[in-house]
MMTF fields as JSON, N, C-alpha, C and O atoms, coordinates in Angstrom:
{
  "mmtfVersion": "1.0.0",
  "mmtfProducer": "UNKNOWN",
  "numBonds": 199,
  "numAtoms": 200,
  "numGroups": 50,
  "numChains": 1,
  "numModels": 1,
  "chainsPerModel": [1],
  "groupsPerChain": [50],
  "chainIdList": ["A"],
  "bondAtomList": [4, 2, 8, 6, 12, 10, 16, 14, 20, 18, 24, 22, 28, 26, 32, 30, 36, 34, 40, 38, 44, 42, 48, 46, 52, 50, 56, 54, 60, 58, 64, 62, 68, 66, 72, 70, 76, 74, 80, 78, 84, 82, 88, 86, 92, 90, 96, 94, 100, 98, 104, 102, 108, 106, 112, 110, 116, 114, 120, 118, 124, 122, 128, 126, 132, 130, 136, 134, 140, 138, 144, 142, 148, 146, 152, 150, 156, 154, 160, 158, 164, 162, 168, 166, 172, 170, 176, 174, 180, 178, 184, 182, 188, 186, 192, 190, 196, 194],
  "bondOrderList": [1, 1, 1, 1, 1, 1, 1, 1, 1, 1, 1, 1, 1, 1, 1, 1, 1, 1, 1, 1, 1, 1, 1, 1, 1, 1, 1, 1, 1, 1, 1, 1, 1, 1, 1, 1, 1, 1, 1, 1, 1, 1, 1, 1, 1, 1, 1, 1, 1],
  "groupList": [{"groupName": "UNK", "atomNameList": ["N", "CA", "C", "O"], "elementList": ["N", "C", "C", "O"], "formalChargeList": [0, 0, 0, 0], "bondAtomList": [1, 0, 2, 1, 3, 2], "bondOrderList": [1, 1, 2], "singleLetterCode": "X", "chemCompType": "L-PEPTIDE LINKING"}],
  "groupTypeList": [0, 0, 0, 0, 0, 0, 0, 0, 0, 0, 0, 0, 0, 0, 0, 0, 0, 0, 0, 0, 0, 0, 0, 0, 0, 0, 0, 0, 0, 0, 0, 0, 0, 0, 0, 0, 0, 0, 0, 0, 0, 0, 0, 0, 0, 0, 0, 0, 0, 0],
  "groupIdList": [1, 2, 3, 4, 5, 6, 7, 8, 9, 10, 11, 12, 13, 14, 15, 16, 17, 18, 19, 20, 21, 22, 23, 24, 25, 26, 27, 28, 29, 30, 31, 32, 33, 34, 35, 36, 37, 38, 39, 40, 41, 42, 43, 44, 45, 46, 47, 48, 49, 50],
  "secStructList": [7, 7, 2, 2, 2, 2, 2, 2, 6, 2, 2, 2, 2, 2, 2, 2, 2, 2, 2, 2, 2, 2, 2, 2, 6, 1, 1, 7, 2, 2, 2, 2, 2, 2, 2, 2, 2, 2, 2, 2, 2, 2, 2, 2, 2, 2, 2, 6, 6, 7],
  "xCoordList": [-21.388, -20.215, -19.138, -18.908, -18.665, -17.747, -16.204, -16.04, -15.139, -13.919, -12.879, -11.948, -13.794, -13.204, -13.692, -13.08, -14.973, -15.624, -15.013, -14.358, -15.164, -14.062, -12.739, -12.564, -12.056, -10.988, -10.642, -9.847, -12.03, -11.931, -12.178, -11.419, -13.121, -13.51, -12.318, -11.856, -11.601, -10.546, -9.776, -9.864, -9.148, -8.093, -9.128, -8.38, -10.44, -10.432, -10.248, -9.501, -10.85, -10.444, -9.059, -8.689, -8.296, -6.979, -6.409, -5.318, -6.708, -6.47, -7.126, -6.342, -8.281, -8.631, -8.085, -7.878, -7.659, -6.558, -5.338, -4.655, -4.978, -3.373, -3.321, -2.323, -4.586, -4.506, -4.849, -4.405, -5.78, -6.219, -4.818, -4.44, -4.077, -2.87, -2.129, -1.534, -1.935, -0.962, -1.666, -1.035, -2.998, -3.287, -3.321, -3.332, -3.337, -3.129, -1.551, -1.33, -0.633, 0.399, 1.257, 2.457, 0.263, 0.895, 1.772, 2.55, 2.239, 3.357, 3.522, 2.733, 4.609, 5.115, 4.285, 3.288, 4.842, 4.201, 4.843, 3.963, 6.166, 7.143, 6.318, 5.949, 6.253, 5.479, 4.362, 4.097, 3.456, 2.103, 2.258, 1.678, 2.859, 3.051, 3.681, 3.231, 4.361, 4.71, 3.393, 2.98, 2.97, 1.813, 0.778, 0.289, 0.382, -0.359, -0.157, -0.948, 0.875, 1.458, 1.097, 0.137, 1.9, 1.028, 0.157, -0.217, -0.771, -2.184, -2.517, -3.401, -2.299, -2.589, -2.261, -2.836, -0.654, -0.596, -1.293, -1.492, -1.806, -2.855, -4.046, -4.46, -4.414, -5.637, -5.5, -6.484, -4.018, -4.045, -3.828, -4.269, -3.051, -3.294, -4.459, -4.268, -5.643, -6.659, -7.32, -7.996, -7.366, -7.954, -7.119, -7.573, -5.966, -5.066, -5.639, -5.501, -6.211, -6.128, -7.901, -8.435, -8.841, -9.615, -10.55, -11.723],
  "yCoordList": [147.894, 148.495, 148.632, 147.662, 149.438, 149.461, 149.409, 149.379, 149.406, 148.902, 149.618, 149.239, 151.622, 152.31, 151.808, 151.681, 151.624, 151.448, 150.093, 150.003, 148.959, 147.579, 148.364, 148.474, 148.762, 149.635, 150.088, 149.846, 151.152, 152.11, 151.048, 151.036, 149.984, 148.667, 148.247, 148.819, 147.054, 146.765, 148.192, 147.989, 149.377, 149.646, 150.178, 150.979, 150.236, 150.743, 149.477, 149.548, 148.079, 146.851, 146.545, 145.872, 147.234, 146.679, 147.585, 147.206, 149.001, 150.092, 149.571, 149.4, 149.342, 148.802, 147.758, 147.677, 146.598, 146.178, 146.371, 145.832, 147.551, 147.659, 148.222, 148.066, 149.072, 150.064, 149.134, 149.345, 147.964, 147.107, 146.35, 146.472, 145.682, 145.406, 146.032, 145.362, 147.286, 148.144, 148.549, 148.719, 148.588, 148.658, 147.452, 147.667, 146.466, 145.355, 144.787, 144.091, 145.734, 145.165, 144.346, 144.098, 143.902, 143.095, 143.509, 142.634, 145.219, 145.628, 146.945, 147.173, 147.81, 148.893, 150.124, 150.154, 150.744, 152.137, 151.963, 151.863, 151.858, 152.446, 150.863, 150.989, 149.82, 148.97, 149.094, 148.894, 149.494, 149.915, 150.653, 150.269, 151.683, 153.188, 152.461, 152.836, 151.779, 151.099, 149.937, 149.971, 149.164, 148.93, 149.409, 149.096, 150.425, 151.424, 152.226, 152.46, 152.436, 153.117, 152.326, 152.457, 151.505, 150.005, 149.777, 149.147, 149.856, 150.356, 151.405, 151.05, 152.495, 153.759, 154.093, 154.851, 152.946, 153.161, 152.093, 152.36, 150.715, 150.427, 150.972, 150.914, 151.63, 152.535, 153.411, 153.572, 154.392, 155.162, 154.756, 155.27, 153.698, 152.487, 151.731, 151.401, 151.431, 151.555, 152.469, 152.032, 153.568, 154.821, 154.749, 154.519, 154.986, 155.385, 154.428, 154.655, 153.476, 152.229, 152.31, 151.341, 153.465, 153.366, 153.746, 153.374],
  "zCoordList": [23.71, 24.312, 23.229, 22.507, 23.121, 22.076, 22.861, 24.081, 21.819, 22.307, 23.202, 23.912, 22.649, 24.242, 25.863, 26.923, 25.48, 26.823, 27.136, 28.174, 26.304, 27.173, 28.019, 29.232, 27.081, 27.66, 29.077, 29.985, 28.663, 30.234, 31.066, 32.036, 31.021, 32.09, 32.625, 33.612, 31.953, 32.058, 32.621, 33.832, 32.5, 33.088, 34.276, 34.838, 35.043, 36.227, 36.914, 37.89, 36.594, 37.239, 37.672, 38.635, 36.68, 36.899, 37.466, 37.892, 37.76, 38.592, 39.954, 40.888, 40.135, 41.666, 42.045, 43.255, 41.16, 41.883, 42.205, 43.076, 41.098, 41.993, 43.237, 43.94, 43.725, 44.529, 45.764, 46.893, 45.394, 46.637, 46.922, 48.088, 46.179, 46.518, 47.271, 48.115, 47.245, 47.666, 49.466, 50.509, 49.241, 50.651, 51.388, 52.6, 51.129, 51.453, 52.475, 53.466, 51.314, 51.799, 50.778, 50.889, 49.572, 48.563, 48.022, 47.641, 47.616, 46.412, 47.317, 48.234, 47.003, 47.346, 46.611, 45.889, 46.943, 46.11, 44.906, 44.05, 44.302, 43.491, 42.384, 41.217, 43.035, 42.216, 41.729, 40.543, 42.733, 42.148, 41.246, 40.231, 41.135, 40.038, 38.686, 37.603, 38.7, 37.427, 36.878, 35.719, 37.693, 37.204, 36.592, 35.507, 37.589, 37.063, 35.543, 34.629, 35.687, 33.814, 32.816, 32.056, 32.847, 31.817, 31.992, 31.004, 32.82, 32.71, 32.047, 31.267, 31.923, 31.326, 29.875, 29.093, 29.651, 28.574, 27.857, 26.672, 28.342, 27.572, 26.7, 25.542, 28.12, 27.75, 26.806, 26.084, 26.471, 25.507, 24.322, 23.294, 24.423, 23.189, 22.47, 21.3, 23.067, 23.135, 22.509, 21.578, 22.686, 22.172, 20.687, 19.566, 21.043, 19.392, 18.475, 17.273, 18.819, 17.366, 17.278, 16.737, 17.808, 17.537, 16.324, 16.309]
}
């Protein structure tokens, strides 16, 4: 596995949980969506240093 594919792993894990949170009841929308970004910009961070 190389270090994009850890990557993409990690941010869909951490994408299914924000989204399971949010249906849950655990965080708002406006929270989830900021989570989610720092998620994304991990991921493009990730890529850049590859």
């Amino acid at each position: 596995m190389t270090d994009a594919d850890a990557a993409i792993d990690r941010f869909l894990t951490k994408a299914d949980d924000a989204y399971g949170e949010y249906e849950a009841g655990y965080a708002d929308a406006d929270a989830t969506l900021r989570r989610l970004e720092r998620h994304i910009e991990e991921l493009r961070e990730a890529r850049a240093n590859e």
